[in-house]
C-alpha positions in Angstrom: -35.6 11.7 -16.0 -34.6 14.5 -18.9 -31.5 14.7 -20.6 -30.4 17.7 -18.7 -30.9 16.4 -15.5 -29.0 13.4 -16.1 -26.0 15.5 -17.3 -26.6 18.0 -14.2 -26.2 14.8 -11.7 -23.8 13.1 -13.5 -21.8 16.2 -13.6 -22.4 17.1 -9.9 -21.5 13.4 -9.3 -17.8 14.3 -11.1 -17.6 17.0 -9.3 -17.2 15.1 -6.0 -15.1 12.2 -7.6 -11.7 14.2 -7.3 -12.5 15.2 -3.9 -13.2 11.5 -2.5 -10.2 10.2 -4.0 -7.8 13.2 -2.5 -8.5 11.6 0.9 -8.2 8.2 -0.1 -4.9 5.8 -1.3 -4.4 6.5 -4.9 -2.8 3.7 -6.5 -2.1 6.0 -9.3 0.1 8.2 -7.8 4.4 8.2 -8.6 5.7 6.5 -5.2 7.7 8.2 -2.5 10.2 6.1 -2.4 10.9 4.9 -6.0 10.1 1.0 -7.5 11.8 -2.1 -8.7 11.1 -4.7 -10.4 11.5 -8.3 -9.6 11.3 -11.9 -10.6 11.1 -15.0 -9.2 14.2 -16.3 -7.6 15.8 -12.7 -7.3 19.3 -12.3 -5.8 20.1 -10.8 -3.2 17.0 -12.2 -1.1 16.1 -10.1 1.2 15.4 -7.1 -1.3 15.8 -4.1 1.5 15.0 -0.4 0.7 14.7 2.9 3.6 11.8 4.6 3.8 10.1 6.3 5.9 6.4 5.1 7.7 3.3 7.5 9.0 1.4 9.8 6.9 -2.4 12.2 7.5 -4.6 9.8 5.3 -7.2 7.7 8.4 -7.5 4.8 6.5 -10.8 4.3 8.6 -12.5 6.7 6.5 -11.7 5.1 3.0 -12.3 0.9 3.6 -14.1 -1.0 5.9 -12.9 -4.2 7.8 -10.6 -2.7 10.4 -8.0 -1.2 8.9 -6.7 0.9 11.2 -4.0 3.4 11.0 -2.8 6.8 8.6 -0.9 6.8 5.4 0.0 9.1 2.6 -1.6 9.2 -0.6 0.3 8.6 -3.0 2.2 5.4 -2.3 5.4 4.7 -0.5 6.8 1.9 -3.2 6.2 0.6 -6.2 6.7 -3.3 -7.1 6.1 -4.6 -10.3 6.7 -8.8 -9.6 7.7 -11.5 -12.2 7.9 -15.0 -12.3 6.0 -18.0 -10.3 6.6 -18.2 -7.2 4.9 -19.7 -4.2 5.1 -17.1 -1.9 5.9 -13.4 -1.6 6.4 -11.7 1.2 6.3 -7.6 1.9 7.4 -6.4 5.4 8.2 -3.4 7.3 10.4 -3.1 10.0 10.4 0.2 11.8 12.0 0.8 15.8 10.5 4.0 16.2 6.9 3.9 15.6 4.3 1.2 15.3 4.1 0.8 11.5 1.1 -0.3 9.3 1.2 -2.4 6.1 -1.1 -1.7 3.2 -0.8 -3.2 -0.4 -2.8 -3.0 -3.6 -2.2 -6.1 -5.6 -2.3 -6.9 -9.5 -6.1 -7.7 -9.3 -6.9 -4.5 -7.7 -7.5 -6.0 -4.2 -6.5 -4.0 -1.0 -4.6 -5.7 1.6 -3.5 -4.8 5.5 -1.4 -5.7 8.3 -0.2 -4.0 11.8 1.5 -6.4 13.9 2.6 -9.1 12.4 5.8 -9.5 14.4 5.3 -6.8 17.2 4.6 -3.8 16.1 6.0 -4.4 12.4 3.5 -5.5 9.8 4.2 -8.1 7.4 2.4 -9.7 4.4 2.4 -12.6 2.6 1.3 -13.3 -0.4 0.9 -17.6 -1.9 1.6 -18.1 -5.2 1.6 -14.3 -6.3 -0.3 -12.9 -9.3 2.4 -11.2 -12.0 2.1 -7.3 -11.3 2.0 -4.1 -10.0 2.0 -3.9 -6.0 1.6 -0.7 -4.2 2.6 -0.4 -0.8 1.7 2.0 1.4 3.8 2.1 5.1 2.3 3.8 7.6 1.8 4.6 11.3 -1.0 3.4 13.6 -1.3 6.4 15.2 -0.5 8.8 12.8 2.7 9.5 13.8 5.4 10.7 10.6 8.7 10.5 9.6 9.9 7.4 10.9 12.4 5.6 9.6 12.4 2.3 8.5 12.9 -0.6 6.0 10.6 -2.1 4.2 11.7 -5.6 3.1 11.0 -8.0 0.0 11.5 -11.7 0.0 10.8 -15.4 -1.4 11.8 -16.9 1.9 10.0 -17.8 5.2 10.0 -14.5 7.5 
């Protein structure tokens, strides 16, 4: 292969990068709803914050696995977790809708939940890596604007 056609498909192949990720989660992206940051054995326990679950992203057409269910792009929170601990959990509760948990973890590993305790999702993570989470709270059928909570805590839930 020549020179110039390597730089033609590597360029083509940059040229469709952007548009993949535009339909995708991108873990890059400023959160809707703002961040905090917390460390083991934080007070008060639960953490609570209002936000607000559904979005246009069919996370069916960006991972495999079942995950099921429509986001936004950009994320809905930002958690950026201290400390050892040996569990972390991340829930949603949400009346209105039938919400859907996703979370990027510190390693770069993509997590998901729908009904954990009817139709609101939970995760839980043992002994959690020191990091950034993104969390992503959406609906299962693509419903928007619901409001919700999402909820952090140490404790059995």
């Amino acid at each position: 292969m020549t020179m110039t056609r390597r730089a033609m498909i590597a360029s083509a192949l940059a040229a469709l990068a952007p548009t993949a990720a535009l339909a995708c989660p991108n873990w890059r992206a400023a959160p809707h709803f703002g961040s905090i940051r917390l460390t083991a054995g934080f007070q008060p326990d639960p953490y609570t914050r209002r936000i607000t679950a559904g979005g246009t992203i069919a996370l069916g057409r960006c991972f495999s696995g079942g995950y099921r269910g429509y986001v936004t792009q950009r994320p809905d929170f930002d958690l950026y977790w201290g400390g050892v601990a040996s569990r972390l959990t991340i829930a949603v509760e949400c009346p209105r809708a039938d919400a859907i948990l996703l979370v990027s973890d510190p390693d770069g590993g993509w997590h998901y939940n729908d009904d954990y305790r009817g139709t609101n999702p939970a995760l839980t993570f043992r002994n959690p890596r020191q990091g950034l989470y993104d969390i992503w709270i959406g609906s299962y059928d693509g419903t928007r604007r619901n409001p919700g909570r999402l909820i952090i805590t140490e404790y059995a839930y």
